[in-house]
C-alpha positions as CSV (number, residue, x, y, z in Angstrom):
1,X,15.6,18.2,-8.9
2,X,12.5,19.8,-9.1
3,X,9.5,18.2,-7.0
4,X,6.5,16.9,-9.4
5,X,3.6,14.9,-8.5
6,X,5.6,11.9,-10.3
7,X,8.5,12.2,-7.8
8,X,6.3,12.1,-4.9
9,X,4.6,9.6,-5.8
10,X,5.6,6.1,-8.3
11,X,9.3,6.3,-6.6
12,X,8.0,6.7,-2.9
13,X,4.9,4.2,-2.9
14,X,7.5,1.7,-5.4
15,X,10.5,2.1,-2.9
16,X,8.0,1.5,0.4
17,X,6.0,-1.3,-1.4
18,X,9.0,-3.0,-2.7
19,X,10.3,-2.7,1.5
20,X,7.2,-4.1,2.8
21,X,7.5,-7.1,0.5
22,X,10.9,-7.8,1.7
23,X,9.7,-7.6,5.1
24,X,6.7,-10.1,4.2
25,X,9.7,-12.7,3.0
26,X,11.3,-11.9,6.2
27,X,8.2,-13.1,7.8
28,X,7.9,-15.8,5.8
29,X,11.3,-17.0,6.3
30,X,10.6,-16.4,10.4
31,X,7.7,-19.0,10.2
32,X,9.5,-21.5,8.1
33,X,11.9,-21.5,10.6
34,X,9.8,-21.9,13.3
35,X,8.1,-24.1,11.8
36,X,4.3,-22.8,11.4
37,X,2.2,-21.6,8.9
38,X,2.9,-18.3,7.8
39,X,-0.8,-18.0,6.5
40,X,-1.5,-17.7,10.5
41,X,-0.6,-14.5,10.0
42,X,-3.2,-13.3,7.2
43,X,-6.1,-12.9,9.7
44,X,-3.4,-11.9,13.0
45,X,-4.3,-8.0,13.8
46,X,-3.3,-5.8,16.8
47,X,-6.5,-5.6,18.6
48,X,-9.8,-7.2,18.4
49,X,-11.7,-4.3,16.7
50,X,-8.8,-4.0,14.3
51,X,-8.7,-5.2,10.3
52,X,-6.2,-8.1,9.8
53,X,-3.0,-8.6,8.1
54,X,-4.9,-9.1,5.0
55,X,-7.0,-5.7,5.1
56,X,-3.5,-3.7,5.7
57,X,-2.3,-5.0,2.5
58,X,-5.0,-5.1,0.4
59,X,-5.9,-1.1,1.5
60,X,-2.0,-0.4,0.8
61,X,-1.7,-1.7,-2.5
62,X,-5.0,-0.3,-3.3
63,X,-4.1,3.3,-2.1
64,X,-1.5,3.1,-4.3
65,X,-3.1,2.2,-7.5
66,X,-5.7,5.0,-6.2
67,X,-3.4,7.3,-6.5
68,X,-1.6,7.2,-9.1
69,X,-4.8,6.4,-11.5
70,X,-6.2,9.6,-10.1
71,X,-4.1,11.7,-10.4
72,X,-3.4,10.9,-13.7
73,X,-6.9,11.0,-14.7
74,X,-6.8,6.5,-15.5
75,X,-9.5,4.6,-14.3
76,X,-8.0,2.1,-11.9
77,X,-8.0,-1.1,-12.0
78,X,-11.0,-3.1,-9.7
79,X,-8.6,-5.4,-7.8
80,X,-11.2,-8.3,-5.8
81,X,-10.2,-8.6,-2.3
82,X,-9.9,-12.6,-2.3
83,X,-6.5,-13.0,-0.9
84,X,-6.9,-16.3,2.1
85,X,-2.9,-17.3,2.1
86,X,0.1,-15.8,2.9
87,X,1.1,-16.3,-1.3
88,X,-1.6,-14.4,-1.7
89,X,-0.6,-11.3,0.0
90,X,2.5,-11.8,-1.7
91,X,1.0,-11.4,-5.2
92,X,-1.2,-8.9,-3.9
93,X,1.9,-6.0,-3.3
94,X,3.4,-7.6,-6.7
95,X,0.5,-6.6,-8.8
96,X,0.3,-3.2,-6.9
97,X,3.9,-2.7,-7.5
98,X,3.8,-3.8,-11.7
99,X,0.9,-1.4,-11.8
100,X,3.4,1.3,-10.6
101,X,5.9,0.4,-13.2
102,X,3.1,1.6,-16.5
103,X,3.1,5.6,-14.6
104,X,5.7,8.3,-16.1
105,X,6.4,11.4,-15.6
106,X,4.6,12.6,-18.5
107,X,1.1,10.4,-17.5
108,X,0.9,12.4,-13.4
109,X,2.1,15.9,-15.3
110,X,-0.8,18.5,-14.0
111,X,-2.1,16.0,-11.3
112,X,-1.6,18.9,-8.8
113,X,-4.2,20.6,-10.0
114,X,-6.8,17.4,-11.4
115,X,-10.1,17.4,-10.1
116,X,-10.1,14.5,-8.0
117,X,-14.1,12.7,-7.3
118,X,-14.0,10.9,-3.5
119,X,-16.1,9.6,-1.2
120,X,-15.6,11.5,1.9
121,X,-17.5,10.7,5.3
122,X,-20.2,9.1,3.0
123,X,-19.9,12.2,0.6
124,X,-19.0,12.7,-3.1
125,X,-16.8,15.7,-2.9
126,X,-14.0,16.6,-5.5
127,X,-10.6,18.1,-4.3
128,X,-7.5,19.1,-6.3
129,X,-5.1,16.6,-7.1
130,X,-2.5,18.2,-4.2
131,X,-4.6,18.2,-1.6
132,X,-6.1,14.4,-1.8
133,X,-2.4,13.1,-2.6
134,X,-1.4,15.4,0.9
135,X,-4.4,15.1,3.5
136,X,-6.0,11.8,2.1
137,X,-3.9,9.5,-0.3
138,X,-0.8,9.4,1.1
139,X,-1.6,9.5,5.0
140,X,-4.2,6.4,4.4
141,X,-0.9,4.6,2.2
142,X,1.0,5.0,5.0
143,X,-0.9,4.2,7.6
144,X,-1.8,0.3,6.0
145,X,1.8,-0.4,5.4
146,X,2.9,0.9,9.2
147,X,-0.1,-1.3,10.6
148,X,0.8,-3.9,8.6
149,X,4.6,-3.8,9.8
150,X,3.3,-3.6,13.3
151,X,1.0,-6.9,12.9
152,X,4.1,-8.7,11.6
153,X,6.5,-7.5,14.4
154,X,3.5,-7.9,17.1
155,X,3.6,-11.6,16.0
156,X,7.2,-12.1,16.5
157,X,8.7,-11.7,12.7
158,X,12.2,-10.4,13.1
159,X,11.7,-6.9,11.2
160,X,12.6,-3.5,12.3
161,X,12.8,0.0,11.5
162,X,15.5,-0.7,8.7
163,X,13.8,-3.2,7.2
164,X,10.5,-0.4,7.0
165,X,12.7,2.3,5.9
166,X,14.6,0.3,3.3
């Protein structure tokens, strides 16, 4: 199999989304039976200067409608950050992940070499396609769903590296 932007992309940020809202039910299921609130864990973070739960996901599913509108050339949808429950988060990695499902092959074909407009360290710069998904898109994607895994484990839900790994 030949590697394409599309293989690189909707299957890997489908696959990890689709783990981290298994490990969210695993979370879910870990307060029920303890008997609290899983929405306790919407604000929880890892330190005090950190973003909480809710930033992680929000920035994950965000990064990847990002890239997978850019790098197609779409317009992305404007997604408000309003989520205040657990349910909410939920949803939140849903609609990211029925986003992914509308992107072939065909509609990222040539995003390697698209003109891609960021703001960069309060700059508008424009990089290829290739090296935003590489150096930007995909190391900022990863990094909200690991942080994310971590706030859930830090605050006792019973995930590990299988669950993140799917």
């Amino acid at each position: 199999m030949a590697i394409s932007i599309y293989s690189v992309t909707v299957p890997v940020l489908t696959r990890q989304l689709a783990a981290l809202a298994r490990i969210l039910d695993k979370a879910e299921a870990y307060a029920t039976e303890r008997k609290f609130n899983p929405d306790v864990y919407v604000e929880a973070r890892l330190a005090p200067d950190m973003h909480p739960l809710k930033f992680q996901i929000q920035s994950a599913s965000d990064h990847a409608k990002f890239i997978v509108a850019r790098l197609s050339g779409k317009t992305a949808p404007a997604w408000p950050d309003e989520e205040k429950s657990f349910a909410d988060l939920k949803a939140r990695v849903q609609k990211a992940l029925d986003y992914l499902k509308g992107f072939t092959e065909a509609d990222l074909a040539g995003g390697a070499e698209r003109d891609v407009a960021q703001r960069i360290g309060g700059k508008d710069v424009t990089i290829k396609g290739d090296v935003y998904l590489l150096n930007r898109a995909l190391p900022n994607f990863w990094f909200h769903v690991t942080t994310a895994y971590d706030i859930l484990r830090h605050n006792g839900a019973p995930v590990g590296k299988g669950d993140f790994l799917a």
